[in-house]
N, C-alpha and C positions, 0 to 999 in steps of 0.2 A: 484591953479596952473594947475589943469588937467584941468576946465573949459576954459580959458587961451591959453594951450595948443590946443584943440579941434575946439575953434576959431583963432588962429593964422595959423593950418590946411585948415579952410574952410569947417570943417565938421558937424555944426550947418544944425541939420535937416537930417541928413544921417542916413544909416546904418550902427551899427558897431559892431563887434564880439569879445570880449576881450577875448585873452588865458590865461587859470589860469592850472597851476599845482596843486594847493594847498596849496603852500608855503607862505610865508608871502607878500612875494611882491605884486604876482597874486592876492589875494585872498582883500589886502589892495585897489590895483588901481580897482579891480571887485567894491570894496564899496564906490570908489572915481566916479566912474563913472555910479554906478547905483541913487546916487545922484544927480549929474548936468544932467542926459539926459534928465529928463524932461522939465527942464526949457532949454533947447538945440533945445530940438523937436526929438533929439535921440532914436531910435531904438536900443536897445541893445538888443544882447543876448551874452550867454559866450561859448570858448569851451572848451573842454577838450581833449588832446592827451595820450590817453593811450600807451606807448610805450610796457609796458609787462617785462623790464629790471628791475626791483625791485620786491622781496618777498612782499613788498610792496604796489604794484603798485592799484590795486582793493583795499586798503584804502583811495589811495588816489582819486582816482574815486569815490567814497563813501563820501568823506567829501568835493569833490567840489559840490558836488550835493545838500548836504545837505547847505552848504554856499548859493548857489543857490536859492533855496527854499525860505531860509531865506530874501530873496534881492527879491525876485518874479523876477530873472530874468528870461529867459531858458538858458537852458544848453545844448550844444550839445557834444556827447563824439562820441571820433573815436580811432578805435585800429588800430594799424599799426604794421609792422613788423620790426625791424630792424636788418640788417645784421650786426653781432658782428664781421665778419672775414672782413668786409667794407676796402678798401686801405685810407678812410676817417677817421677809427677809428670808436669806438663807436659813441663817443660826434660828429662827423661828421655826419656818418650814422645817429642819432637819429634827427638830426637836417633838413636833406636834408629829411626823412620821415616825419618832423614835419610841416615841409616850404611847400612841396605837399599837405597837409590836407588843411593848410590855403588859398590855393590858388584855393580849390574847392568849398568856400563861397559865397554864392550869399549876397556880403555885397559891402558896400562902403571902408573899410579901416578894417585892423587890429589891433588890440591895445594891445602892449606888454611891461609889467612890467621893460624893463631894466633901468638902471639906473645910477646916475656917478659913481659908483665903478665896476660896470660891463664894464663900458668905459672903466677905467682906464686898469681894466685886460683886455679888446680884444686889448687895446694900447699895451700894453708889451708885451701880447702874440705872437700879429704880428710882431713884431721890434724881436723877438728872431725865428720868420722863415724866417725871412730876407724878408717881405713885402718892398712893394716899397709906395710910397705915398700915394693911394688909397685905399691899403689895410690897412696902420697907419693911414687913416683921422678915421678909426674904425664906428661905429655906427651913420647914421643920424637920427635926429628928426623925420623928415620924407620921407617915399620915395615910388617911385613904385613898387610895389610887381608882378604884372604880367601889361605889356602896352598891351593885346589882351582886357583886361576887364576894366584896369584904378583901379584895385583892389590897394590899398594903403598901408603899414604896417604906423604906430606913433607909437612914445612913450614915451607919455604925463610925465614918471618919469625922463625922461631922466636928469634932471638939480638938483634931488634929490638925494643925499647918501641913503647907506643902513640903517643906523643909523636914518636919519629921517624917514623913512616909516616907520620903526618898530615903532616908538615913536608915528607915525598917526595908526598905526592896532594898539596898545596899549590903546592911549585914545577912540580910539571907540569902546573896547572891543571888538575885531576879533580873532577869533579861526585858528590856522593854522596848516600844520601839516610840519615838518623839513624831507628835504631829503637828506639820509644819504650821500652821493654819492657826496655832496657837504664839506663831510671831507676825503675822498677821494683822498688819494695823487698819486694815480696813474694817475688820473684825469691832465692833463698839468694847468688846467684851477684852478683844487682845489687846485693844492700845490702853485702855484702864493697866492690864495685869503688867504689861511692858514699860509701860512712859509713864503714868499716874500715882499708880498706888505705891512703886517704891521710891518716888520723890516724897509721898505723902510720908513714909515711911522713916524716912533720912529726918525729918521736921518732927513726927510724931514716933516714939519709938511704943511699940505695943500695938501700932492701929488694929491689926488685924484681929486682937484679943479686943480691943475696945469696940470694934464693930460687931464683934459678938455679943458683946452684952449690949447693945445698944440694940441689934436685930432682936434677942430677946424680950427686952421690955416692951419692943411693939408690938412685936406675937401678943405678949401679956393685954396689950392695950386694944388687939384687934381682938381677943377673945373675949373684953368685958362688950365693945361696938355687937358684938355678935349677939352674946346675951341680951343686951339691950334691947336688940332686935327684936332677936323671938318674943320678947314681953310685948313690946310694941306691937306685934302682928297680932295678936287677939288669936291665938291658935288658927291663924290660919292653913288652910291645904297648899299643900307643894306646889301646886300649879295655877292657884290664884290668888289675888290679896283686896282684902275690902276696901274701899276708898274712905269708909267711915274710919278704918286703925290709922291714916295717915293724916287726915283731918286737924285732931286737933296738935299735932305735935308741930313744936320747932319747925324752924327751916334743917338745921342740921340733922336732928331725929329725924325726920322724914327721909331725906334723902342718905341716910343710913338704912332706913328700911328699906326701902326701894334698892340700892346697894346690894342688900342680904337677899332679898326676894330674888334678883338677877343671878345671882349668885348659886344659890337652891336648882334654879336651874341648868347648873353648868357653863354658865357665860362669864366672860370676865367683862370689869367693871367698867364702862363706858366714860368717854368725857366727861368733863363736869357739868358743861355747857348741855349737852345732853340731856344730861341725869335733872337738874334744873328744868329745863324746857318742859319735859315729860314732868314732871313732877306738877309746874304750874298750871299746864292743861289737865290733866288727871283730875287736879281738884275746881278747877273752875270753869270746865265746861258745861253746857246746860246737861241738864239727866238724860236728853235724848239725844244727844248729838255724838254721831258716830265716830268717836275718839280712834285716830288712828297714827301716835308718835313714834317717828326712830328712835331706838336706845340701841347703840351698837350695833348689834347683826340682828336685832329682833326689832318685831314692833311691837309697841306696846299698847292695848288696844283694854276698852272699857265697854262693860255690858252688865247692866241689873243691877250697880253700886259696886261694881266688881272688877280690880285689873289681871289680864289675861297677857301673855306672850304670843307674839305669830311670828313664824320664821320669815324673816327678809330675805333668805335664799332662794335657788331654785322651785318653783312650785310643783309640784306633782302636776301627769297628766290628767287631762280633763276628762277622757274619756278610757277605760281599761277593764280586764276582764281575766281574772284569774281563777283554774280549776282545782277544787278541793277533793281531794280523792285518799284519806284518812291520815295525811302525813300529820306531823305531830305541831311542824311550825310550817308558816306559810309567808314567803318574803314578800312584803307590798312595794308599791314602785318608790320612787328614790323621793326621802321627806317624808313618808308614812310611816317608815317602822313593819311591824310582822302582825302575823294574829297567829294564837299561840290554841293549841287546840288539847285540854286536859282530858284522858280518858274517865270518866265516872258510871256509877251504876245507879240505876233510878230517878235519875236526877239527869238535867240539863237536855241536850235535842238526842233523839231517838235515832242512832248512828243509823237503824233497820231502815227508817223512814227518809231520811236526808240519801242514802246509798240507792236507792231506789228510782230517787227523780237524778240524781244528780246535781255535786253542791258547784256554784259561782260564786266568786265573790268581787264586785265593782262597785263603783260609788253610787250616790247619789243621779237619777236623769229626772226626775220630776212624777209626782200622780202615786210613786208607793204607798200601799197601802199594809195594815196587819192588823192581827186579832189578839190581843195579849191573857185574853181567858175566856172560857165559854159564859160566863154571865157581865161579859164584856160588848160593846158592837167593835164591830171592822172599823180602824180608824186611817185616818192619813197619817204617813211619818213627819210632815210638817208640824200638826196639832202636835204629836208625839213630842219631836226635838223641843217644839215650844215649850211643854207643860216639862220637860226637865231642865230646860233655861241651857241649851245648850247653845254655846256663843254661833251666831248666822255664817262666821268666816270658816269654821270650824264642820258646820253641815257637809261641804263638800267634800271635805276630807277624808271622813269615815268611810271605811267601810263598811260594806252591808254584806249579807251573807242570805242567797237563795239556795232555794230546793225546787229546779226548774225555773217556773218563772214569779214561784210563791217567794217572798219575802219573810225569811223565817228568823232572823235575827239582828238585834242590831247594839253596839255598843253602849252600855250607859241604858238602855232604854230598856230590853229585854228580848224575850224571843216569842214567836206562834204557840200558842197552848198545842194546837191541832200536832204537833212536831216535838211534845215534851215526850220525854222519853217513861215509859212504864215503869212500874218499882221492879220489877223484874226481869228488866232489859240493859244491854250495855249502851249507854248516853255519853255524851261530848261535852265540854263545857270552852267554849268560844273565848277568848280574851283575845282585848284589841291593845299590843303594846307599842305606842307613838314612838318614833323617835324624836330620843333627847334633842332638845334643841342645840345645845352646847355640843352634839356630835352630829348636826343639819348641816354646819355652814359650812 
């Protein structure tokens, strides 16, 4: 089945990193899949997420290593921190520091032990926080783990019970080691798998096959709400959505859209009360009134017939000053994101010229001015930001990029002619890359 799995993926020949904790599961698909990679063409190696939450924890670091060894896989282990006072919870926080690790992989895909009883419980679990369809379609086969890399999660157990894997680590004689924390009923997750699901089970025989097909159908039903969507949005851009596409729709379409658009950008899905609220100001405030609603960890804010996202987290500082001295990427302060700096020839700022004065780069303080071409005048960055409609919350956040104390480029907007680079010279070309909102908060 994992073989199967691996090829119904598209991942014959790849790279792939399988998580193992230690447990049975982990430590079963680690020996299912150090099996078929060869004849795959597969690349494996395993990791291991030390959390540090178990007295525990360094044995079980210790006996994935040693499984390890055994398989001639590698092993990779990483400790992480998790905050226990987390508004996510433990099992939340442990998870969002677990999902960061994995996403720092130079692989093709991740490969994770879950399984039909693990479905069964994120089904129930979510239908008792009152998820909406996408949060009940529960765990897919397969999906994308970050789209900047194409990084992939699977999980090739997905269509096996807990009961059959144990019976596959069993005959292949596999060592494992039990975490306690999994009888654990303060756990939402362990008094489901302990007290819940096999009472349900004694009453219903097959649940765990029945809430497979039933998580399926929603997947099915969350993938047409998606489609719908993108029709609904009028091709709109990733980062903002017209107030005319939500207009004439439903109350339901609408607040489907708005749903998908939060969504695009890496947030998960807010109240309903929320999502409502936002929804009714969005369309019925005056055209000039400075729309500024909660929706989860963002705000949702309006400018020009147009809704925008602004982080509710910590805000960047007001005031900062970073030197550019030809590295390739340049870290902005925390909320910002980087500016990413492509080497080109002929084209973009004149490395000869920027090296000369020496580059800074700080925000916005007021009075900048630039030349954007010689049959141009010297304008202000105000006019500037105006005439590309760049939202007013958003001003302060850019950075700007001098040569001394000339003002030579600026995101979205462009650079100093006086500072383009010759056809015959080596040039830079500036990119401002935001951070994701959905990795701000």
């Amino acid at each position: 089945m994992v073989e199967q799995a691996l090829l119904d993926a598209g991942l014959a020949g790849s790279r792939i990193v399988v998580g193992v904790s230690g447990g049975v599961d982990s430590v079963a698909l680690l020996h299912a899949l150090a099996q078929v990679a060869p004849g795959l063409s597969v690349s494996l190696c395993a990791l291991h997420v030390h959390h540090g939450l178990s007295a525990h924890a360094d044995d079980w670091a210790r006996s994935c290593s040693e499984q390890c060894e055994a398989l001639g896989v590698p092993l990779i282990q990483a400790r992480v921190h998790v905050d226990r006072y987390s508004e996510l919870g433990v099992e939340g926080a442990a998870r969002e520091a677990r999902y960061a690790v994995f996403k720092q992989q130079q692989v093709d895909a991740v490969a994770l032990a879950h399984h039909a009883d693990d479905q069964a419980e994120t089904l129930l679990l979510q239908l008792l926080r009152g998820a909406g369809v996408r949060g009940l379609s529960a765990m897919p086969a397969s999906r994308v783990l970050d789209a900047a890399t194409g990084l992939r999660l699977v999980r090739p157990w997905l269509r096996l019970t807990r009961a059959q894997i144990r019976r596959y680590a069993q005959r292949a004689g596999l060592s494992w080691i039990e975490d306690e924390s999994n009888l654990d009923l303060a756990f939402d997750r362990s008094f489901l798998r302990v007290r819940i699901l096999p009472e349900l089970g004694t009453r219903f025989p097959g649940l765990v096959e029945t809430f497979g097909r039933a998580a399926h159908n929603l997947a099915d039903a969350a993938q047409l709400l998606e489609d719908l969507a993108a029709r609904d949005a009028q091709g709109a851009a990733a980062d903002t959505l017209p107030v005319s596409a939500l207009t004439p729709l439903s109350p339901a379409r609408a607040r489907n859209l708005l749903r998908w658009f939060l969504e695009r950008q890496h947030l998960p899905a807010p109240a309903r009360d929320q999502l409502e609220e936002a929804l009714r100001q969005a369309l019925a405030a005056r055209r000039d009134a400075q729309l500024r609603v909660r929706v989860g960890a963002v705000w949702l804010r309006r400018h020009r017939g147009r809704l925008y996202l602004e982080s509710a987290g910590r805000k960047p500082a007001r005031s900062w000053s970073l030197t550019w001295t030809g590295q390739h990427q340049v870290a902005l302060p925390a909320g910002l994101g980087c500016l990413r700096f492509e080497p080109a020839h002929g084209t973009g700022l004149s490395v000869a010229r920027l090296s000369a004065q020496g580059v800074t780069v700080r925000p916005r303080s007021g009075g900048e001015r630039m030349r954007l071409a010689p049959n141009r005048p010297t304008r202000t960055l105000k006019n500037l930001l105006q005439e590309t409609r760049v939202p007013e919350w958003e001003r302060a956040r850019m950075p700007l990029m001098f040569a001394g104390e000339t003002l030579v480029w600026v995101p979205g907007v462009g650079q100093d002619f006086r500072f383009a680079a010759a056809s015959d010279e080596p040039g830079v070309m500036p990119s401002w890359q935001p951070e994701r909102l959905g990795s701000a908060q």
